[in-house]
C-alpha positions in Angstrom: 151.6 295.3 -29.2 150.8 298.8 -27.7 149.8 301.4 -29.8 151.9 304.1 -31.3 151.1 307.2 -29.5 150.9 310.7 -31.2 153.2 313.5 -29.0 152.4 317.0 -30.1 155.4 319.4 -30.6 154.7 321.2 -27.2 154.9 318.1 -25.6 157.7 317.3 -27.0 159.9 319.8 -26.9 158.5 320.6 -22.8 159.5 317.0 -21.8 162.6 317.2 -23.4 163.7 320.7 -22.1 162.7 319.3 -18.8 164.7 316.3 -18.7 168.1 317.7 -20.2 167.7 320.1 -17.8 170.5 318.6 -15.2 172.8 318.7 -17.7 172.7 321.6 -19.1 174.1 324.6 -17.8 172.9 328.3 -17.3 174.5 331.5 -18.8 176.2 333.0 -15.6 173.8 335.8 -15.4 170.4 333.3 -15.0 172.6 331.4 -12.4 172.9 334.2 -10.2 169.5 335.6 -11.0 167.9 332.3 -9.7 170.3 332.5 -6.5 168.8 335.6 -5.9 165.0 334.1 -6.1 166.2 331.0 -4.1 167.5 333.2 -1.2 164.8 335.7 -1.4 162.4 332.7 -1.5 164.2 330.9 2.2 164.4 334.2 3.7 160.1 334.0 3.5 160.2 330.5 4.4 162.4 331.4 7.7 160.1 334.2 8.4 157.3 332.3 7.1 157.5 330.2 10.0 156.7 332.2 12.9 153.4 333.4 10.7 149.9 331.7 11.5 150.1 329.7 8.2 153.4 328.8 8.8 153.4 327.9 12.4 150.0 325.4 11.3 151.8 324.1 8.6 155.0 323.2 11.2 152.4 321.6 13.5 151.0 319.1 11.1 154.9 318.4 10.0 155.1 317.2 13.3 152.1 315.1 13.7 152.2 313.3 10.2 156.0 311.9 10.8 157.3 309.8 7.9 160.5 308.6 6.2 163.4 311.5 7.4 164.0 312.8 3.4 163.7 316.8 3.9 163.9 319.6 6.3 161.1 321.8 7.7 162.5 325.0 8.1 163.0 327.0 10.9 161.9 323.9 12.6 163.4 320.8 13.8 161.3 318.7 11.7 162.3 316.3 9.1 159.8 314.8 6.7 159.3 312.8 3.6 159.6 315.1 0.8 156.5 316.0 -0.2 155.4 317.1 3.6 158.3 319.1 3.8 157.6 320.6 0.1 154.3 321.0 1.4 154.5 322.9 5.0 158.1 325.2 3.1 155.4 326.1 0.6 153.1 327.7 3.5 156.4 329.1 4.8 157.2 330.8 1.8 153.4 332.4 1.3 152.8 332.9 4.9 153.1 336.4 4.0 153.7 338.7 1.1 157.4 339.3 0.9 157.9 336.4 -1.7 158.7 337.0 -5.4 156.1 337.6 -8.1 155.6 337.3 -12.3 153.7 339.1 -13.5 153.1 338.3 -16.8 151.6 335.0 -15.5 149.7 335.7 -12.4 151.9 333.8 -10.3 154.2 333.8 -7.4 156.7 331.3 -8.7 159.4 330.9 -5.9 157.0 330.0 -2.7 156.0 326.7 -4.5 159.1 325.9 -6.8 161.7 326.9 -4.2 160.4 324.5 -1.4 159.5 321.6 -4.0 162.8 321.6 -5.3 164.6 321.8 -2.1 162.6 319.3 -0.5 163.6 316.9 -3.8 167.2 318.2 -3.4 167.8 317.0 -0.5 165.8 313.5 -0.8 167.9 313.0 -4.0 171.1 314.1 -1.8 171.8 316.7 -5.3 174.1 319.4 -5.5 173.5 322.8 -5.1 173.8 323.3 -8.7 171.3 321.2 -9.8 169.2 322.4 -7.0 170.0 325.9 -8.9 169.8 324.7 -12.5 166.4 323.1 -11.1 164.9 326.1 -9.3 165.1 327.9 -12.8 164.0 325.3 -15.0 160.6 325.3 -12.4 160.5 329.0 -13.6 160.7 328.4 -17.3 157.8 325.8 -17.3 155.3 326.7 -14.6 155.3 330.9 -15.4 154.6 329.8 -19.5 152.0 327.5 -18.7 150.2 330.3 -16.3 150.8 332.7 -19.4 148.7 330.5 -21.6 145.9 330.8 -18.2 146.1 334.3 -18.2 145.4 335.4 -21.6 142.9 332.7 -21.8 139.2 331.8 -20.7 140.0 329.5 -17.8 140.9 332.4 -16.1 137.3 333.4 -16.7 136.2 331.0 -15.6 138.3 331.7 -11.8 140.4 329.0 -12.2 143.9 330.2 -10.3 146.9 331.0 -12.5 148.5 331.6 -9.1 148.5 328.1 -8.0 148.5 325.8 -11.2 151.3 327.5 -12.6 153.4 327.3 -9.5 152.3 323.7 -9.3 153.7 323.0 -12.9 156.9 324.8 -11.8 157.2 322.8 -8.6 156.9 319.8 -11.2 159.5 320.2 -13.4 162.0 321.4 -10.9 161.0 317.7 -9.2 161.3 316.0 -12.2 164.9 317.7 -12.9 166.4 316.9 -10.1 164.6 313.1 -10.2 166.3 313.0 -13.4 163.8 311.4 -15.2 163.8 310.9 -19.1 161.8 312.3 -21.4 159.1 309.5 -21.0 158.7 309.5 -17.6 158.9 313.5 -18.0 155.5 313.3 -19.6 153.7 310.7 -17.4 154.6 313.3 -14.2 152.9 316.1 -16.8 150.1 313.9 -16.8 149.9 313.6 -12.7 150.5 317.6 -12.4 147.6 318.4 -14.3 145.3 315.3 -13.0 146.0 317.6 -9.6 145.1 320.8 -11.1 143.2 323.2 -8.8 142.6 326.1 -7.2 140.1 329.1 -7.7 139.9 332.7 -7.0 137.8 332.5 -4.2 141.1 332.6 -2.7 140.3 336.4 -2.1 138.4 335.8 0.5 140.5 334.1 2.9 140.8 337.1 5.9 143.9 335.3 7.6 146.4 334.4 4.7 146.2 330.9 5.8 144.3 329.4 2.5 146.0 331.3 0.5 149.3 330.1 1.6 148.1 326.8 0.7 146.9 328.0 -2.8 149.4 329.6 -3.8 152.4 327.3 -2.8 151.9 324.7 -0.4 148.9 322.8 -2.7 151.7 323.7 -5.9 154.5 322.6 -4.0 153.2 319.4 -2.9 151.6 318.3 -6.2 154.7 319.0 -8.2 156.5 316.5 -5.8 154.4 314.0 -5.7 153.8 313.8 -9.4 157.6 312.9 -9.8 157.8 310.8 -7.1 154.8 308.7 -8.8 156.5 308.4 -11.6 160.1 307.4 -9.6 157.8 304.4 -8.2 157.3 303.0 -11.6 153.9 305.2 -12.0 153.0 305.1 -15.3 150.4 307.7 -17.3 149.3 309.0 -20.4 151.8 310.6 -22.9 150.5 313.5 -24.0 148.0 315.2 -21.6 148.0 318.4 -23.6 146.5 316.9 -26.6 143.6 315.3 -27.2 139.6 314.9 -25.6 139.7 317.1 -23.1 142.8 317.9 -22.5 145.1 320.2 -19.8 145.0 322.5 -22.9 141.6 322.8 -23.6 140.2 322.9 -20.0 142.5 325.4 -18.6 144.4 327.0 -21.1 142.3 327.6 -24.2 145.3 329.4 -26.1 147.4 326.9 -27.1 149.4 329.4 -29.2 150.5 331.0 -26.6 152.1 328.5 -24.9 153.6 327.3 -28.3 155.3 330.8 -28.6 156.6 330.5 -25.2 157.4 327.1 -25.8 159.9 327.6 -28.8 162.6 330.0 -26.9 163.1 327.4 -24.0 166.6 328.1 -23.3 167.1 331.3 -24.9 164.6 333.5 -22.5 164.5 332.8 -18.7 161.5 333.3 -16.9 163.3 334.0 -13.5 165.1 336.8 -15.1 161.9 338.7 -15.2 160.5 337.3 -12.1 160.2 340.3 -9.3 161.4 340.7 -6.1 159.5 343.2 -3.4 161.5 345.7 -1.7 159.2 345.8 0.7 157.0 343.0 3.0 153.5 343.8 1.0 151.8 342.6 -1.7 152.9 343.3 -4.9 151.0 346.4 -6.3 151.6 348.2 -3.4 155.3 348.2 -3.5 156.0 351.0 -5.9 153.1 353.4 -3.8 154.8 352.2 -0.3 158.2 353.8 -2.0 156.4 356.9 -3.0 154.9 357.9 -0.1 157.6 357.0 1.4 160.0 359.4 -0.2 157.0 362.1 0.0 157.2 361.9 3.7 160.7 361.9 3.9 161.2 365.0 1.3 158.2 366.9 2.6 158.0 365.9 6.6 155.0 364.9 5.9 152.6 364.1 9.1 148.8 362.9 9.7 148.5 366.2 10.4 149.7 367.9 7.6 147.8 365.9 5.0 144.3 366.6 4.4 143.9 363.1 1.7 146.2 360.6 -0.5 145.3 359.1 -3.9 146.8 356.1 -4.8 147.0 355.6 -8.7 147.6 352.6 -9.9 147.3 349.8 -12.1 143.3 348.3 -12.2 144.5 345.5 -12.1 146.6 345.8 -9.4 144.3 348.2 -7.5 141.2 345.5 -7.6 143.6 343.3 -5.4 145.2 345.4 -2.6 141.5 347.3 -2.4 140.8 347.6 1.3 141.3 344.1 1.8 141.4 342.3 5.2 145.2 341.6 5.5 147.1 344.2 6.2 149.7 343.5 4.1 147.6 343.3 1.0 145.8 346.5 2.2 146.5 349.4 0.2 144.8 351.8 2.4 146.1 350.0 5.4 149.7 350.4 4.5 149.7 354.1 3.3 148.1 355.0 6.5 151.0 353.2 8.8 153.7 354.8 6.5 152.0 358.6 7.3 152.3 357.9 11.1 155.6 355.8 11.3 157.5 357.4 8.5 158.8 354.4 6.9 157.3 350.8 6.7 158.3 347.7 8.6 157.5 344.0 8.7 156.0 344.4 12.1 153.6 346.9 10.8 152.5 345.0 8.0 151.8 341.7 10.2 150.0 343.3 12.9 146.4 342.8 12.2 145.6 344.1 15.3 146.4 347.4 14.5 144.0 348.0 11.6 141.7 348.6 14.8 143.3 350.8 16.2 141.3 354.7 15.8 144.6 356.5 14.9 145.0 354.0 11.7 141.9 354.3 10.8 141.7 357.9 10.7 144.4 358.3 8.7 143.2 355.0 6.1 139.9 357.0 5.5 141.7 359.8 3.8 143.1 357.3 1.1 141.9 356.8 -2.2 142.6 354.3 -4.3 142.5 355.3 -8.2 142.7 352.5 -11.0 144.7 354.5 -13.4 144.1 354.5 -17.2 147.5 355.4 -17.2 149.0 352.7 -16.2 146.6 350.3 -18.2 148.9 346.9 -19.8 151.4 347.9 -17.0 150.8 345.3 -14.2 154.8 344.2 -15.5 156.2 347.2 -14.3 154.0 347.7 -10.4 154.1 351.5 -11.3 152.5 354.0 -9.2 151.9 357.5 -8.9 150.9 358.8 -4.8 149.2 362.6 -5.2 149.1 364.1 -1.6 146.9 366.7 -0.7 147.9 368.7 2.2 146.2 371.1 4.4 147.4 374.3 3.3 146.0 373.5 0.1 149.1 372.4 -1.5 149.4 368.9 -3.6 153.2 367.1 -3.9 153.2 364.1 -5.9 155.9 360.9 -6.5 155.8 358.7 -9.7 157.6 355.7 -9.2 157.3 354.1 -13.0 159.0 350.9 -11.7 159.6 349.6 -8.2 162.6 348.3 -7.2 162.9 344.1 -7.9 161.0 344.3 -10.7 163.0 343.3 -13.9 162.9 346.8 -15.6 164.8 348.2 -12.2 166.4 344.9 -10.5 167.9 344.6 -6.8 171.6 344.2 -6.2 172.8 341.1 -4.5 173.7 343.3 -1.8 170.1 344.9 -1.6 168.6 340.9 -2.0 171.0 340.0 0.9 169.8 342.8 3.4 165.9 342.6 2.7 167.0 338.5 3.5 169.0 339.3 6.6 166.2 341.4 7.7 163.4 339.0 7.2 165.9 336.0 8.9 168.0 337.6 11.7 165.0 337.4 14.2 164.4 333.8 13.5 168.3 331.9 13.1 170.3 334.9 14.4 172.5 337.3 12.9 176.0 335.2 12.9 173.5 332.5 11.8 171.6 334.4 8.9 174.7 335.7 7.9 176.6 332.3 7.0 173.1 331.5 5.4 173.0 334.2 3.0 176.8 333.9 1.9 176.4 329.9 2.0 174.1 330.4 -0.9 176.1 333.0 -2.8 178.3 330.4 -3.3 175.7 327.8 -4.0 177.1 325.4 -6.8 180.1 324.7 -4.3 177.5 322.4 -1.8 178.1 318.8 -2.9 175.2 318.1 -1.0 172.1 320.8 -0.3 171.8 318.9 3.1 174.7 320.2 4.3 172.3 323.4 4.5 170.2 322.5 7.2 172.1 323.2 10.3 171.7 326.7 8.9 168.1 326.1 8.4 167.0 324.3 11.5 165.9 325.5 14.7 
């Protein structure tokens, strides 16, 4: 006879959240929230792919084959699932114009969004479960990354960034697998067996690991941890509990995630999930908007400025701190924004161009400042840009909370064009267009791959 097994009360309640989840529906205002993540998450993916890390992650696509389950997109590839989950995950982090949470230290929709679409379409699902999935990937993977961040495994460099999206990516699979509350827990055990990624991750200079860390890694693992378990894979029951445990190796405050785990259902994680206005990394967005407004308001010119202090969060500031991307270079991007007047895609993703004498010039008169100020405020990517001109005169612009983040959300219609933008080069205009209003109306697809033709190319 096998032995009764003891199921703590996180586990429990977790593995039953997860697998009621295709049944149960979503207050109108989370549905459309998570539409806007899943569009804002393919409109990286599409322009994802004709990025270094995405263009890579196409090429092995290609060579590794396999059963025809899932889409590549913005490619004409067709894969099993968890390659597809695994190359749309470098698509959707080939850059940095994918969504971010910041109470966790993760960038949620690069790994959920391709894992669950990949599953989606292997399972044939709807687009609402591929919706109602999508958000419950959300719910799971940003509370379990809470628990990391307020705790000593991220002391120790372990990488909220990746295991939390991982986690996501695995209940989203497991949703739409539609497995029970057993089988929920066994995939739990596979996610965290697959647990990885550190924060060396900063010193990748091309984007290219980091893609991987961030959502390709998360986005794989989550699938194939519910794919295991849809082969008859069997694992432990609990692996939160007990010698050690998930818990106790990566997240040393279980209360946290006991808090977080009580008001499933009633509190959405994707609801407070951010999406960037603009193609950089997160604490640059509210600075990019300030000096851009300052140049617009004041005409500003290299000329005309004598130096620019950027003010912001520490936390925030330690990350975007003359780095070697140029979209996660603080310095970098003020500079462009001073000599172009506004900031574009193009600019951001042109390495090249941090060479070049005139950039340069410019990104030695900017100073970053970790503010005090702004201390405990990561949440709200505030910033405050102090410009210095020549005459002697300083003008200043405090934004206190960038546009996308949850204390000053995008429209649909502002989510739509940052998505035509980032998409109309790749599939089109006619084509990006039908894209964007096919997923408006997302729980009308009986099947999601009826999307591809407007994914493929």
């Amino acid at each position: 006879m096998a032995q009764a097994v003891h199921v703590t009360p996180i586990m429990q309640r977790l593995s039953a959240y997860i697998a009621a989840a295709p049944e149960r529906s979503l207050p109108p205002e989370v549905a459309e929230r998570t539409k806007h993540h899943i569009l804002d998450t393919v409109a990286a993916m599409v322009s994802g792919s004709r990025l270094k890390p995405g263009v890579l992650a196409i090429q092995l696509a290609r060579a590794q084959g396999g059963t025809p389950e899932a889409l590549v997109v913005g490619s004409d590839v067709v894969t099993t699932a968890i390659n597809a989950a695994t190359a749309n995950g470098f698509l959707g982090h080939a850059d940095e114009t994918d969504d971010s949470h910041a109470p966790s230290l993760t960038h949620p929709g690069c790994a959920i969004v391709p894992a669950a679409l990949a599953m989606a379409e292997r399972e044939a699902a709807t687009g609402e479960a591929l919706i109602r999935a999508v958000a419950l990937g959300y719910d799971v993977g940003c509370r379990i990354a809470r628990a990391m961040s307020r705790g000593s495994g991220r002391v120790r460099g372990h990488s909220s960034h990746a295991i939390g999206g991982q986690f996501g990516a695995a209940a989203a699979a497991c949703g739409l697998a539609r497995l029970d509350p057993r089988q929920v827990r066994s995939a739990l055990a596979y996610a965290a067996q697959q647990a990885s990624g550190i924060t060396s991750w900063m010193r990748d200079p091309e984007h290219v690991e980091k893609a991987f860390v961030f959502a390709g890694m998360g986005a794989r693992n989550g699938v194939t941890a519910a794919t295991f378990v849809q082969a008859g894979f069997t694992g432990e029951e609990d692996v939160f509990s007990g010698p050690d445990n998930f818990l106790e190796v990566f997240c040393p405050n279980v209360e946290e995630l006991g808090r977080w785990a009580e008001n499933l259902g009633s509190h959405y994680e994707v609801a407070i999930t951010n999406i960037k206005k603009f193609p950089v990394g997160s604490p640059i967005q509210a600075a990019a908007e300030a000096l851009t407004d300052l140049v617009a308001e004041h005409h500003l010119t290299p000329g005309k400025v004598r130096r620019i202090e950027v003010h912001l969060p520490p936390e925030g500031s330690r990350i975007v701190d003359n780095r070697a991307m140029p979209d996660i270079n603080c310095q970098y991007i003020m500079a462009v924004i001073l000599l172009d007047g506004r900031l574009t895609f193009k600019a951001a993703h042109t390495p090249e161009r941090m060479q070049d004498p005139k950039v340069q010039g410019v990104q030695s008169r900017v100073t970053l400042v970790p503010s005090p100020e702004f201390q405990e405020m990561e949440r709200q990517r505030p910033a405050r840009v102090r410009v210095h001109l020549a005459t002697g005169e300083v003008v200043e612009c405090h934004v206190p909370a960038i546009r996308g983040t949850y204390d000053n959300p995008m429209t649909r219609d502002e989510v739509a064009a940052k998505s035509m933008d980032l998409m109309e080069e790749v599939l089109g205009r006619e084509r990006a267009q039908a894209l964007v209003a096919r997923v408006w109306e997302l729980e009308r697809v009986g099947d999601v791959r009826d999307l591809r033709p407007l994914l493929r190319v």
